[in-house]
mmCIF file of the C-alpha atoms, coordinates in Angstrom:
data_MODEL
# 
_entry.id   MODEL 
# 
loop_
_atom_site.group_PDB 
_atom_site.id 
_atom_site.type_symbol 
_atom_site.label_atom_id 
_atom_site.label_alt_id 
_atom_site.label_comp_id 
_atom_site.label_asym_id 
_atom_site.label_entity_id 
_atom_site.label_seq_id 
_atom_site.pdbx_PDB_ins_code 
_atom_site.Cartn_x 
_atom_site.Cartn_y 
_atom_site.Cartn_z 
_atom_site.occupancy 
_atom_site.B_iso_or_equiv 
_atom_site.pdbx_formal_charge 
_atom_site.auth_seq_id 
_atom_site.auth_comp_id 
_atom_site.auth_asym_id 
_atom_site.auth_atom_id 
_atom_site.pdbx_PDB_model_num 
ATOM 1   C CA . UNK A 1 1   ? 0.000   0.000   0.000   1.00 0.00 ? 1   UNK A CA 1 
ATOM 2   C CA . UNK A 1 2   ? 1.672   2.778   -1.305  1.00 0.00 ? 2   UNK A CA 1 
ATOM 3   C CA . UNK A 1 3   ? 1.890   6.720   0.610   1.00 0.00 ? 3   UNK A CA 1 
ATOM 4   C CA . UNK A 1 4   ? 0.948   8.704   -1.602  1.00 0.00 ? 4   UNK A CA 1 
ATOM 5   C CA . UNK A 1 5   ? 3.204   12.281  -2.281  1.00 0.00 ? 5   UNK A CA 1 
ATOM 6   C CA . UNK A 1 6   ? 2.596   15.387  0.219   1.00 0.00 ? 6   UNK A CA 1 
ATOM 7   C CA . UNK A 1 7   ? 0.895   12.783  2.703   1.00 0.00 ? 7   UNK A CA 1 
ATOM 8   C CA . UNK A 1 8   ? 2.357   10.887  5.900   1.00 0.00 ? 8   UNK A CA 1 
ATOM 9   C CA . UNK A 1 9   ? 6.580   11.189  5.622   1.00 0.00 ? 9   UNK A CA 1 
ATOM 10  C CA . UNK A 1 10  ? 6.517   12.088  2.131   1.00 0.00 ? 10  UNK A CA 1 
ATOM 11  C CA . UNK A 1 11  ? 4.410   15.412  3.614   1.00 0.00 ? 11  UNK A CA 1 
ATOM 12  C CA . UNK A 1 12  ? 7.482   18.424  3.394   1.00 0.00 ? 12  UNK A CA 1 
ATOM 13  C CA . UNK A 1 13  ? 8.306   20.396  6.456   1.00 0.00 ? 13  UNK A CA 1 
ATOM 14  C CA . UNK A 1 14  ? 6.086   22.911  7.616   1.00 0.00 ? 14  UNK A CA 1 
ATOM 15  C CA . UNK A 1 15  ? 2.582   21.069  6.133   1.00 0.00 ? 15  UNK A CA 1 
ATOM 16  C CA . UNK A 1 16  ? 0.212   18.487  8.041   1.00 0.00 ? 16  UNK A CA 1 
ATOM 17  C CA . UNK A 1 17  ? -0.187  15.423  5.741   1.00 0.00 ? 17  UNK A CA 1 
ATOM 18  C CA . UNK A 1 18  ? -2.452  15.800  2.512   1.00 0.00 ? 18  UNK A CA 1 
ATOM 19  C CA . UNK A 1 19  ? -2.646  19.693  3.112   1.00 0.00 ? 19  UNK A CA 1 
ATOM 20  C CA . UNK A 1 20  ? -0.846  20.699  -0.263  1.00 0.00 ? 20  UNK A CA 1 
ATOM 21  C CA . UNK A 1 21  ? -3.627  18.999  -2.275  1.00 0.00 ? 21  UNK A CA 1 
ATOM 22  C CA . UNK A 1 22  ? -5.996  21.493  -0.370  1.00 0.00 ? 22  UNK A CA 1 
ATOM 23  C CA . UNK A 1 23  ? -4.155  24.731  -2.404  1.00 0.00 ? 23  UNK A CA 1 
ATOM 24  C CA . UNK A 1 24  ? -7.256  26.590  -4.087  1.00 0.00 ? 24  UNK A CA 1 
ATOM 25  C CA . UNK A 1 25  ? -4.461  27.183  -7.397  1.00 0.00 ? 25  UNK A CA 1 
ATOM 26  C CA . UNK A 1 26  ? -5.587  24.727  -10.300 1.00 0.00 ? 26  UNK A CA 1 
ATOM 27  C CA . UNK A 1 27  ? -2.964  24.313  -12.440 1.00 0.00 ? 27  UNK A CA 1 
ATOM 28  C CA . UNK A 1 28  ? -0.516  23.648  -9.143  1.00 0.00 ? 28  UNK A CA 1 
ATOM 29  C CA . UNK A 1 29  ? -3.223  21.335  -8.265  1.00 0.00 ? 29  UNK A CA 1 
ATOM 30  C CA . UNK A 1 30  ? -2.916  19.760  -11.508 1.00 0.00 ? 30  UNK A CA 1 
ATOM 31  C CA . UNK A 1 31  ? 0.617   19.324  -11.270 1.00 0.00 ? 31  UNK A CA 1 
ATOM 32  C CA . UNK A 1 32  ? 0.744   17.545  -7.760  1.00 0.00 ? 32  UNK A CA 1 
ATOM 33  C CA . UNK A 1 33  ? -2.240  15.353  -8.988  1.00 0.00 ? 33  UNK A CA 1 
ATOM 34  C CA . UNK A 1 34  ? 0.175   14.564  -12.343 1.00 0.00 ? 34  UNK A CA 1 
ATOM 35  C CA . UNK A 1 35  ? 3.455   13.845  -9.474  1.00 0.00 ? 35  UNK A CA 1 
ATOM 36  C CA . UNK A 1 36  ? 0.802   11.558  -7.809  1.00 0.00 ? 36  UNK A CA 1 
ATOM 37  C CA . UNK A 1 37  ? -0.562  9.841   -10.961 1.00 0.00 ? 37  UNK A CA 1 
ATOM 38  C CA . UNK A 1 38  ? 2.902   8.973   -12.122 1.00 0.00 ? 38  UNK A CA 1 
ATOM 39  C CA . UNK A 1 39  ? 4.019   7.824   -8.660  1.00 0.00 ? 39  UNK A CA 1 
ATOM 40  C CA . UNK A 1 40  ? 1.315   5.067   -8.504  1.00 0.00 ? 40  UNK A CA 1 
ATOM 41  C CA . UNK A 1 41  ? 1.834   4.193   -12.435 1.00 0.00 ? 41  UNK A CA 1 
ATOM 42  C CA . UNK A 1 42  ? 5.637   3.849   -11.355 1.00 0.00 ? 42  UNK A CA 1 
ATOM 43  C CA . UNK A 1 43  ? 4.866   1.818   -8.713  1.00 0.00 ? 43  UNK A CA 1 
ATOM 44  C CA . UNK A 1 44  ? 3.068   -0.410  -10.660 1.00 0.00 ? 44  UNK A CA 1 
ATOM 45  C CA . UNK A 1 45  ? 5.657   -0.992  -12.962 1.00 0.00 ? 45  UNK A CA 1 
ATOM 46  C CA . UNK A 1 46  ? 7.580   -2.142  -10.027 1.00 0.00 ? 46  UNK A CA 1 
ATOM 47  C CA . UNK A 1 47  ? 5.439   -4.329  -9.668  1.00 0.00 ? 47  UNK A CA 1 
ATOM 48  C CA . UNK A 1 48  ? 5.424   -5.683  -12.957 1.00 0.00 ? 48  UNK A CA 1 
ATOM 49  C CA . UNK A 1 49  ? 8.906   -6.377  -13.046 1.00 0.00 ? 49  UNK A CA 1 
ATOM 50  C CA . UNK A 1 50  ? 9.029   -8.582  -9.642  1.00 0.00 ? 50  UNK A CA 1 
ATOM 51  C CA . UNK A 1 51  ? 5.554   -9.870  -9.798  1.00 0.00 ? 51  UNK A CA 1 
ATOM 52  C CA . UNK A 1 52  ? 3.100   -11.961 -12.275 1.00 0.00 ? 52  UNK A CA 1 
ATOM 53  C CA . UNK A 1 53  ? -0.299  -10.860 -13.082 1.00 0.00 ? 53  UNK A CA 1 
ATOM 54  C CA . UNK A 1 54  ? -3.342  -10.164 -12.454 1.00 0.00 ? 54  UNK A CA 1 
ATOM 55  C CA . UNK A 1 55  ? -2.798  -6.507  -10.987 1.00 0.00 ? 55  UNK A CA 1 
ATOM 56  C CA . UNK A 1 56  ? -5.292  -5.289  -8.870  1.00 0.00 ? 56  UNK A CA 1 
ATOM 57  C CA . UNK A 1 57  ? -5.550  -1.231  -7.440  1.00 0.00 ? 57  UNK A CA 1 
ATOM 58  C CA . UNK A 1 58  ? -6.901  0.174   -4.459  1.00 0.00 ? 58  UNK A CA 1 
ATOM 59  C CA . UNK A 1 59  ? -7.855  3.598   -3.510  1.00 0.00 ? 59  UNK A CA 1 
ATOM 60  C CA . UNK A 1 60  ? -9.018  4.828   -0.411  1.00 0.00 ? 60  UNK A CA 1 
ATOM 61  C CA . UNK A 1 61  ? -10.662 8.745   -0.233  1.00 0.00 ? 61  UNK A CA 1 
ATOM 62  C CA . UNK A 1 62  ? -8.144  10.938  -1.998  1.00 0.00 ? 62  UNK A CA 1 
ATOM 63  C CA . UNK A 1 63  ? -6.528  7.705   -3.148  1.00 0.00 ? 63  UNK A CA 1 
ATOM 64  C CA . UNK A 1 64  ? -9.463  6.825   -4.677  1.00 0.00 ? 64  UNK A CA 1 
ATOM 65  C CA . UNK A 1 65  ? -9.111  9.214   -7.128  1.00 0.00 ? 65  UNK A CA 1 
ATOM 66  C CA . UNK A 1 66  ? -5.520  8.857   -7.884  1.00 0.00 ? 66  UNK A CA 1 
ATOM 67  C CA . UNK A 1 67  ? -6.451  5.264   -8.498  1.00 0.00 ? 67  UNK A CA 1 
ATOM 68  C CA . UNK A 1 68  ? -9.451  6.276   -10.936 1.00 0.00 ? 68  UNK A CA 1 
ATOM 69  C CA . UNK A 1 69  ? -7.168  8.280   -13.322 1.00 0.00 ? 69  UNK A CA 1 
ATOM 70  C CA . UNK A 1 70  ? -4.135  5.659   -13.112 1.00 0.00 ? 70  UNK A CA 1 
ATOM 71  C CA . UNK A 1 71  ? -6.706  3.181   -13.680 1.00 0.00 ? 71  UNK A CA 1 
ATOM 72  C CA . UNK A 1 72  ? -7.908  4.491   -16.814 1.00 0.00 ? 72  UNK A CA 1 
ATOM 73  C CA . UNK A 1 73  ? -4.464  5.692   -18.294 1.00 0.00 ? 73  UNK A CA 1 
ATOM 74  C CA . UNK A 1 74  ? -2.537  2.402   -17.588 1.00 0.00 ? 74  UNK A CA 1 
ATOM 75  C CA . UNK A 1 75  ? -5.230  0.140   -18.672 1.00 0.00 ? 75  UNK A CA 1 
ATOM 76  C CA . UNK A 1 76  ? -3.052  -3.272  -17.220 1.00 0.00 ? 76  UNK A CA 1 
ATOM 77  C CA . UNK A 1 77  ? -5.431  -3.275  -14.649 1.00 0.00 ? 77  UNK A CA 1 
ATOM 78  C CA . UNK A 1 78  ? -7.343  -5.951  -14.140 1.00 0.00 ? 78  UNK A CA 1 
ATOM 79  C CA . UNK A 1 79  ? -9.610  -4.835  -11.326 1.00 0.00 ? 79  UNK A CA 1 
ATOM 80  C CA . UNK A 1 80  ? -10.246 -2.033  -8.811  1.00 0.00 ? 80  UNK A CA 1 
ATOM 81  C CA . UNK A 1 81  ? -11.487 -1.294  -5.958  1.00 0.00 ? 81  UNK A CA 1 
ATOM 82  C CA . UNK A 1 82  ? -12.752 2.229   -4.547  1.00 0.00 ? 82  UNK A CA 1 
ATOM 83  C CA . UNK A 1 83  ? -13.691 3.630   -1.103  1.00 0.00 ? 83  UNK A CA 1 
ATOM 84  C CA . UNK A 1 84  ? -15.351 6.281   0.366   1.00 0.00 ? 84  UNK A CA 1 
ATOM 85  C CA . UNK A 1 85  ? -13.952 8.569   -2.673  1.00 0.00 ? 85  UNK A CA 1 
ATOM 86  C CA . UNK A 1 86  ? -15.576 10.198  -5.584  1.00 0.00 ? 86  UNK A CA 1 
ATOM 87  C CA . UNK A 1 87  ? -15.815 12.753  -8.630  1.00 0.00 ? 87  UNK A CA 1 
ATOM 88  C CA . UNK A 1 88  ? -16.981 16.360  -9.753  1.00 0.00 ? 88  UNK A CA 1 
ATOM 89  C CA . UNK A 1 89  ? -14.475 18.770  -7.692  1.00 0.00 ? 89  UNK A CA 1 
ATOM 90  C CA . UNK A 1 90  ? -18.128 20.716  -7.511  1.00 0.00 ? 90  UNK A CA 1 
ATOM 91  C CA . UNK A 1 91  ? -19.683 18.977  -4.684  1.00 0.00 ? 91  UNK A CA 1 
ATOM 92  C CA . UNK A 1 92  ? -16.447 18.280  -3.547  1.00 0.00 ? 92  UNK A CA 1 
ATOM 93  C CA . UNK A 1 93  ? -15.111 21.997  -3.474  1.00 0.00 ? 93  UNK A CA 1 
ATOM 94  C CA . UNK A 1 94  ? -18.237 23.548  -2.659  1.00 0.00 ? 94  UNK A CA 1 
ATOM 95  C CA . UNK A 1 95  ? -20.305 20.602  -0.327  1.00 0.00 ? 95  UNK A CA 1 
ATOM 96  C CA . UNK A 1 96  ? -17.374 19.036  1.539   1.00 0.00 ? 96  UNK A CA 1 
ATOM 97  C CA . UNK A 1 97  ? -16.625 19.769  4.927   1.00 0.00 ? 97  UNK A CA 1 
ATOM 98  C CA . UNK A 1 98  ? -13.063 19.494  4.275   1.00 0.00 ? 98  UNK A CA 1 
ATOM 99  C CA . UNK A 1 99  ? -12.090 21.869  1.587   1.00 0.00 ? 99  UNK A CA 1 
ATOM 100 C CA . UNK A 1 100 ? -13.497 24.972  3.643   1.00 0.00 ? 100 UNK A CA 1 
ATOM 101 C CA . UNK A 1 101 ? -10.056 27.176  3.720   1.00 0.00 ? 101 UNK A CA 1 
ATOM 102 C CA . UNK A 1 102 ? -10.349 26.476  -0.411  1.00 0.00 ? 102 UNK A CA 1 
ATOM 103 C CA . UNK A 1 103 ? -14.080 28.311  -0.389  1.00 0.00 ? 103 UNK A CA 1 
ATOM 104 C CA . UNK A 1 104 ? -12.770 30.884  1.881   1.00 0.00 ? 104 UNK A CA 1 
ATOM 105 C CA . UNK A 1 105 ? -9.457  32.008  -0.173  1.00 0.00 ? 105 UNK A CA 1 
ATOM 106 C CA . UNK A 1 106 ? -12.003 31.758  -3.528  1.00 0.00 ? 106 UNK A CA 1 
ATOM 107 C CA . UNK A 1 107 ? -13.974 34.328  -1.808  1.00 0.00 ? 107 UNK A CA 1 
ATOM 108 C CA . UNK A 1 108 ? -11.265 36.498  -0.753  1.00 0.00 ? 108 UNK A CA 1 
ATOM 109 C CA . UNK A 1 109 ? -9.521  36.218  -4.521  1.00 0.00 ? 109 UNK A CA 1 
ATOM 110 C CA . UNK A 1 110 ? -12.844 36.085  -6.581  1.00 0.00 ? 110 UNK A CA 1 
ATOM 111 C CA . UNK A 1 111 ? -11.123 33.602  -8.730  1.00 0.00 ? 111 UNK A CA 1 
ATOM 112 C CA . UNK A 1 112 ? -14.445 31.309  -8.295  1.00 0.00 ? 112 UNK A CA 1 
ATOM 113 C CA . UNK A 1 113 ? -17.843 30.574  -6.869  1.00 0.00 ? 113 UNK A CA 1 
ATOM 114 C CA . UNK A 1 114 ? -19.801 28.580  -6.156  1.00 0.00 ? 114 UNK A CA 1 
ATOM 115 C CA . UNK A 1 115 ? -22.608 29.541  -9.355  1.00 0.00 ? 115 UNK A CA 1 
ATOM 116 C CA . UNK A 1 116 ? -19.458 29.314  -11.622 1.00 0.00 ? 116 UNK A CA 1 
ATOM 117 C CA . UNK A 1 117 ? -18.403 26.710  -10.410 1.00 0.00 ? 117 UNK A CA 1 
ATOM 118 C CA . UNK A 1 118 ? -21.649 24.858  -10.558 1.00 0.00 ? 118 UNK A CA 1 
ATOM 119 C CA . UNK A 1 119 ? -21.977 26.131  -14.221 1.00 0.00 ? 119 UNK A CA 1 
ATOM 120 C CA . UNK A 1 120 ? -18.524 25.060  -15.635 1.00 0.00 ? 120 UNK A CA 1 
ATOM 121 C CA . UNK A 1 121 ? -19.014 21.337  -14.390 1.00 0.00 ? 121 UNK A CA 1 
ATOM 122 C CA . UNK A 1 122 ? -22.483 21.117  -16.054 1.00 0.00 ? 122 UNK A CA 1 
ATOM 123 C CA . UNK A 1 123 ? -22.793 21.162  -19.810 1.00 0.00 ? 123 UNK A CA 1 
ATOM 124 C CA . UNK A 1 124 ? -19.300 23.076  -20.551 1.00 0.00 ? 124 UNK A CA 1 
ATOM 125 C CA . UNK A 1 125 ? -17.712 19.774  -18.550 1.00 0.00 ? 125 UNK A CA 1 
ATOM 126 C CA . UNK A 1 126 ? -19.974 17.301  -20.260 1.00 0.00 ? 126 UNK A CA 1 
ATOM 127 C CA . UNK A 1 127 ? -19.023 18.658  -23.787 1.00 0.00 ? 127 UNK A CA 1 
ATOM 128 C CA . UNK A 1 128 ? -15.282 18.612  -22.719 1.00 0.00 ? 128 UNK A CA 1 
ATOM 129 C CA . UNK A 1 129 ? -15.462 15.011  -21.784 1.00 0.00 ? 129 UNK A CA 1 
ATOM 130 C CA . UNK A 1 130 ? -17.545 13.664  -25.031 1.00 0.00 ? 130 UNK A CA 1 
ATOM 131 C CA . UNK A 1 131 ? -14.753 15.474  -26.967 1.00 0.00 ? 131 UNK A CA 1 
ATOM 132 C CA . UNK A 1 132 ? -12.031 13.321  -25.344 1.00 0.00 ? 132 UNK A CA 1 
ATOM 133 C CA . UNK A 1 133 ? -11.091 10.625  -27.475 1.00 0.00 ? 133 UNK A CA 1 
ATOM 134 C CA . UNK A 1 134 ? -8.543  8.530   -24.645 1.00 0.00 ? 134 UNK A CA 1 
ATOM 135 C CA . UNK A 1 135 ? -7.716  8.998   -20.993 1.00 0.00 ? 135 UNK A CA 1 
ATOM 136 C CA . UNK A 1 136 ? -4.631  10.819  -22.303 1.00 0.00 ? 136 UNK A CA 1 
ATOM 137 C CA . UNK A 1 137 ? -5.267  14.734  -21.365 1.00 0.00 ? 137 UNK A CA 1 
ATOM 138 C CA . UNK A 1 138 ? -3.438  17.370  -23.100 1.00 0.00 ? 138 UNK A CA 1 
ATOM 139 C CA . UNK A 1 139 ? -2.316  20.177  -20.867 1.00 0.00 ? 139 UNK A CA 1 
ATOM 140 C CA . UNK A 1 140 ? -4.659  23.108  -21.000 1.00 0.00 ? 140 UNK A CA 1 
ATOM 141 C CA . UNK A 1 141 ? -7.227  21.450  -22.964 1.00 0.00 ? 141 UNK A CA 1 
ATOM 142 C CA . UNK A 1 142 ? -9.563  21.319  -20.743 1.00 0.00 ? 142 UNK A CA 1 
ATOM 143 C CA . UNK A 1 143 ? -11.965 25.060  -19.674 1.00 0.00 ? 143 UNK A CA 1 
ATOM 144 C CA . UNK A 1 144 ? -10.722 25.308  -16.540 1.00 0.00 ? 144 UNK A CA 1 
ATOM 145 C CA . UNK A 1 145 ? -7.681  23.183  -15.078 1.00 0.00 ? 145 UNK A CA 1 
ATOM 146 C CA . UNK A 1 146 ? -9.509  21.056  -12.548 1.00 0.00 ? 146 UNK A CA 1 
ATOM 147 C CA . UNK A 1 147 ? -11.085 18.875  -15.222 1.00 0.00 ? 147 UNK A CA 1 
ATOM 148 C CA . UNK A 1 148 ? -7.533  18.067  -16.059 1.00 0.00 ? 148 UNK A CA 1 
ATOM 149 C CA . UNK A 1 149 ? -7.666  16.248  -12.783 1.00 0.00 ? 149 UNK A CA 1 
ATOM 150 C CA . UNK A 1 150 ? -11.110 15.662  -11.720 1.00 0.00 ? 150 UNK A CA 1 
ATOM 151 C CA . UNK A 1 151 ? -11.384 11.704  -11.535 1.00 0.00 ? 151 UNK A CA 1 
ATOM 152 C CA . UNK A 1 152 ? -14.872 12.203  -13.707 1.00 0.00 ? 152 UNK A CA 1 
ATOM 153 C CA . UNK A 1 153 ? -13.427 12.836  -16.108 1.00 0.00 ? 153 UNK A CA 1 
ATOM 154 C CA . UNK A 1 154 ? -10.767 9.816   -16.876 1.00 0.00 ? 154 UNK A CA 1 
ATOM 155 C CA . UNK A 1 155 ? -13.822 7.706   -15.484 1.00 0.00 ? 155 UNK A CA 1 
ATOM 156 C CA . UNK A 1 156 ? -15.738 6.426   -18.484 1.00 0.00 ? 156 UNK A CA 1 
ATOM 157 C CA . UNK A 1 157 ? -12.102 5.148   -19.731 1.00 0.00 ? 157 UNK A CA 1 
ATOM 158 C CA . UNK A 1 158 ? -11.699 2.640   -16.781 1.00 0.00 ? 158 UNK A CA 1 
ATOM 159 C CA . UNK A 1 159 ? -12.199 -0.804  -18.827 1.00 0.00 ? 159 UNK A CA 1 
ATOM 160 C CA . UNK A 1 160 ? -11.957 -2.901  -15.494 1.00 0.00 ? 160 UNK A CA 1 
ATOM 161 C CA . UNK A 1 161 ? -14.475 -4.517  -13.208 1.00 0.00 ? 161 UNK A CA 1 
ATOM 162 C CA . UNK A 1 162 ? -14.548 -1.883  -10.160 1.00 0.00 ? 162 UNK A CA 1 
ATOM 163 C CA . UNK A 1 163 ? -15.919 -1.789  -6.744  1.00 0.00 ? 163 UNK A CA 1 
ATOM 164 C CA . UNK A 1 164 ? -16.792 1.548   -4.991  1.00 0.00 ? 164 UNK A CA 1 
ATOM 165 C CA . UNK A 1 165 ? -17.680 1.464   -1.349  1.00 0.00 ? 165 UNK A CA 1 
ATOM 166 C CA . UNK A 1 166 ? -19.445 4.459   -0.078  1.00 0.00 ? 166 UNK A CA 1 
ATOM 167 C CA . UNK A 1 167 ? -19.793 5.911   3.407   1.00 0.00 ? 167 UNK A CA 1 
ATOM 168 C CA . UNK A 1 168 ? -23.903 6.873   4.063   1.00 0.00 ? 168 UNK A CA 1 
ATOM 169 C CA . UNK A 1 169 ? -22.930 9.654   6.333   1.00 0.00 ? 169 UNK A CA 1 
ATOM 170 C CA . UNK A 1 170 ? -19.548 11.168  4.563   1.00 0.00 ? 170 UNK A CA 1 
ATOM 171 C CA . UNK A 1 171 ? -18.879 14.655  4.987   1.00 0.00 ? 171 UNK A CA 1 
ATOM 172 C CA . UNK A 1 172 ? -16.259 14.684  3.562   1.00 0.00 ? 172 UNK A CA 1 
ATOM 173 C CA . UNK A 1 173 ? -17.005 13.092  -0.207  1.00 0.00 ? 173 UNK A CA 1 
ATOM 174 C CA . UNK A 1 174 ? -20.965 13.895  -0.706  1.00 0.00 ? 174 UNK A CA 1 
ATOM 175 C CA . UNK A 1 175 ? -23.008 11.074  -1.515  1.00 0.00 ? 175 UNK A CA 1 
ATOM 176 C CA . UNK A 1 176 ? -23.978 12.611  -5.104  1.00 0.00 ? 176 UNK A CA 1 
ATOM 177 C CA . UNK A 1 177 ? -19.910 12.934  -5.557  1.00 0.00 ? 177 UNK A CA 1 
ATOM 178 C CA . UNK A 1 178 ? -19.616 9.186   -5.028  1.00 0.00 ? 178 UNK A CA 1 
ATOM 179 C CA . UNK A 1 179 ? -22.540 8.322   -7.064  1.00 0.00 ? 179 UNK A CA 1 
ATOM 180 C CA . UNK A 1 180 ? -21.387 10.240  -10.372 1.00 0.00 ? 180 UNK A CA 1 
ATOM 181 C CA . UNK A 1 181 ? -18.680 8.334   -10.511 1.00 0.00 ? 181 UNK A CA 1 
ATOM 182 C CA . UNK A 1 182 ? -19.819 5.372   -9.983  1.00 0.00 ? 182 UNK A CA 1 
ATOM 183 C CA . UNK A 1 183 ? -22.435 5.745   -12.883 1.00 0.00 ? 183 UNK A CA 1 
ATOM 184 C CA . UNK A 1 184 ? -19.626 7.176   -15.013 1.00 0.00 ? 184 UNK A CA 1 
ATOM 185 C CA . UNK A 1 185 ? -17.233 4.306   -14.427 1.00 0.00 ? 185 UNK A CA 1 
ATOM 186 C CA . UNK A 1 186 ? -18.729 1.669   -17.521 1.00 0.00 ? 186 UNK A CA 1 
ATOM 187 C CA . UNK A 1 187 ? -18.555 -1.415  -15.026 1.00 0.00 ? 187 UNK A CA 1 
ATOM 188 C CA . UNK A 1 188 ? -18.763 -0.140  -11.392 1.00 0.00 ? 188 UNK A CA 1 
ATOM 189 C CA . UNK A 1 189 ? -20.915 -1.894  -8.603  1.00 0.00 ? 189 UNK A CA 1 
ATOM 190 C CA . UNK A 1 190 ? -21.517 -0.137  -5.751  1.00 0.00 ? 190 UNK A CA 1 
ATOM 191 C CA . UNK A 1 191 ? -21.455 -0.892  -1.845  1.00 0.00 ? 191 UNK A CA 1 
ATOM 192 C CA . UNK A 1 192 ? -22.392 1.315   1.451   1.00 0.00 ? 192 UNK A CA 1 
ATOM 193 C CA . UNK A 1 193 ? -20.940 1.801   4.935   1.00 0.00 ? 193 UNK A CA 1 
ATOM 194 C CA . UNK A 1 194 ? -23.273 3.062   7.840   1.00 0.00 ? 194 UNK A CA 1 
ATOM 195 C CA . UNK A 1 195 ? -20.483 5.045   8.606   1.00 0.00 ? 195 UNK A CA 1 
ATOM 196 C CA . UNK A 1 196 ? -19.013 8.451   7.866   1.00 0.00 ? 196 UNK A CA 1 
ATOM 197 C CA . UNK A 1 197 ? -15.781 9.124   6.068   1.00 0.00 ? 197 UNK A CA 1 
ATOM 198 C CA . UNK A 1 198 ? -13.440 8.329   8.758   1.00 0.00 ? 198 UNK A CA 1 
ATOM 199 C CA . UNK A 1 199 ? -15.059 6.039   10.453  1.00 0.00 ? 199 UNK A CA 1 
ATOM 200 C CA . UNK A 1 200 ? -15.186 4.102   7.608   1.00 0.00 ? 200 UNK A CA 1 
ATOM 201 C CA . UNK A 1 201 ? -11.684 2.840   9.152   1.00 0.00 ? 201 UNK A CA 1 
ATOM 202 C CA . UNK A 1 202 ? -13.796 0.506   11.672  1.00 0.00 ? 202 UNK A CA 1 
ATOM 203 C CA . UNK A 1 203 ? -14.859 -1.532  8.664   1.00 0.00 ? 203 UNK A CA 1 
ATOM 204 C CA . UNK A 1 204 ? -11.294 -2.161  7.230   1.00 0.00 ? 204 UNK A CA 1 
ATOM 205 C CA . UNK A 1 205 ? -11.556 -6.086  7.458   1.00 0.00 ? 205 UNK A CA 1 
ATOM 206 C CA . UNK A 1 206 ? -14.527 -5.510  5.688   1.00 0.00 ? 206 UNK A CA 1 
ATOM 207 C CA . UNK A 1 207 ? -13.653 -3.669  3.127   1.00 0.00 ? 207 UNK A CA 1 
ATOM 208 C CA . UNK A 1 208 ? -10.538 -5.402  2.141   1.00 0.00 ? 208 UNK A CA 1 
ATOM 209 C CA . UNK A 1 209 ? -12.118 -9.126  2.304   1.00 0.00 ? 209 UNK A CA 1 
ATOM 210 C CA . UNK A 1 210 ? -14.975 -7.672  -0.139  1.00 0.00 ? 210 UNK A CA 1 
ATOM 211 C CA . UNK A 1 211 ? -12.284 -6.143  -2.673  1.00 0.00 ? 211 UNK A CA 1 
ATOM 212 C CA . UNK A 1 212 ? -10.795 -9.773  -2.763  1.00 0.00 ? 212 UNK A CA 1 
ATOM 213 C CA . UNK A 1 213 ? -13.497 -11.850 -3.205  1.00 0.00 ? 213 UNK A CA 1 
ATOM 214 C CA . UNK A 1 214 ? -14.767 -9.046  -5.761  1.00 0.00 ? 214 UNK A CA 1 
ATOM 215 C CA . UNK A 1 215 ? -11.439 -9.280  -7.579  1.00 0.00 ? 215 UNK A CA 1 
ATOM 216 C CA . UNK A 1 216 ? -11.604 -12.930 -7.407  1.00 0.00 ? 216 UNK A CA 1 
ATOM 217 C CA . UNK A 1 217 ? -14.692 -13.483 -8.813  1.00 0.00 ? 217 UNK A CA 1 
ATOM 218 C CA . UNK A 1 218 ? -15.021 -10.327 -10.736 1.00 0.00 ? 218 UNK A CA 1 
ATOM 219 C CA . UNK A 1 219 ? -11.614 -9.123  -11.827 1.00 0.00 ? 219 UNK A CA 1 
ATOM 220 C CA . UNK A 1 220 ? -10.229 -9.912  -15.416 1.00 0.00 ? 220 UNK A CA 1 
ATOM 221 C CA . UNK A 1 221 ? -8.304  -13.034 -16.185 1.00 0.00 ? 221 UNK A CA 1 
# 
């Protein structure tokens, strides 16, 4: 299970663990979501030099979408497994109780809100997504930068069997956030804690025995 970069001892002096992916500034977003992205892709590659297949990927919150784009850009996986994550950076920017200071420096800056936000990850993001021909994003393409990153949008382009877990009470990744991408992921099936985000932990057994028998029985051969 890898640590992913800014988080744990990879997290650089002065920051708590995971805070640099909280920076309200897209495109530096975008690049420590790309440094993340190829970390796990690396990783895998590892992998595939000391191990034989099947190769299976987990994600767990902010993981989970880290997993969703390496997923769908590496296509040698043959099954995932997602929890208590999700998609559209709307509900996640603008609903989550975690991503608070980002609202509050967008307000002082007036470099978004929450109607533009809403607007640019409605039709404009739907019509950027169609237009997409492969997982592989070109740099700037995209309206705004967050769609660069925004697991939604690599979703459709995960070809493997996946399992999202859901938390009922997350306030962290709103419900709606979880269920986009699940219906945007082509073969997703879809599981729920009664628990909120980080309680979630309590069911750990849980969740990693059902990721095994669903890669077992699900995952590609």
């Amino acid at each position: 299970m890898m640590i992913l970069p800014y988080h744990f001892e990879r997290t650089p002096d002065g920051y708590r663990s995971g805070q640099l992916f909280l920076d309200p500034r897209t495109d530096v977003l975008r690049d420590r979501f790309e440094n993340a992205v190829v970390d796990a892709m690396t990783s895998l590659e590892y992998l595939r030099a000391t191990c034989s297949p099947p190769y299976y990927l987990m994600g767990y919150s902010f993981g989970g979408f880290i997993a969703v784009i390496t997923a769908a850009i590496d296509g040698g996986i043959s099954g995932l497994s997602l929890t208590v994550t999700g998609g559209n950076f709307y509900h996640i920017t603008w609903k989550s109780f975690v991503t608070g200071v980002m609202r509050v420096k967008y307000e002082e800056d007036g470099s978004c809100n929450r109607d533009k936000c809403h607007e640019m990850h409605g039709k404009i993001f739907h019509d950027y997504t169609a237009s997409l021909e492969g997982p592989e994003v070109e740099l700037g393409s995209a309206p705004i930068s967050c769609l660069e990153y925004d697991p939604l949008t690599y979703a459709r382009f995960v070809r493997c069997p996946t399992l999202l877990t859901g938390a009922l009470f997350d306030i962290f990744i709103p419900k709606k956030s979880t269920l986009e991408l699940s219906q945007a992921i082509p073969d997703c099936k879809v599981k729920w804690l009664p628990t909120g985000h980080l309680s979630s932990i309590l069911f750990k057994r849980w969740v990693l025995r059902e990721a095994a028998t669903f890669f077992v029985n699900f995952g590609r051969s």
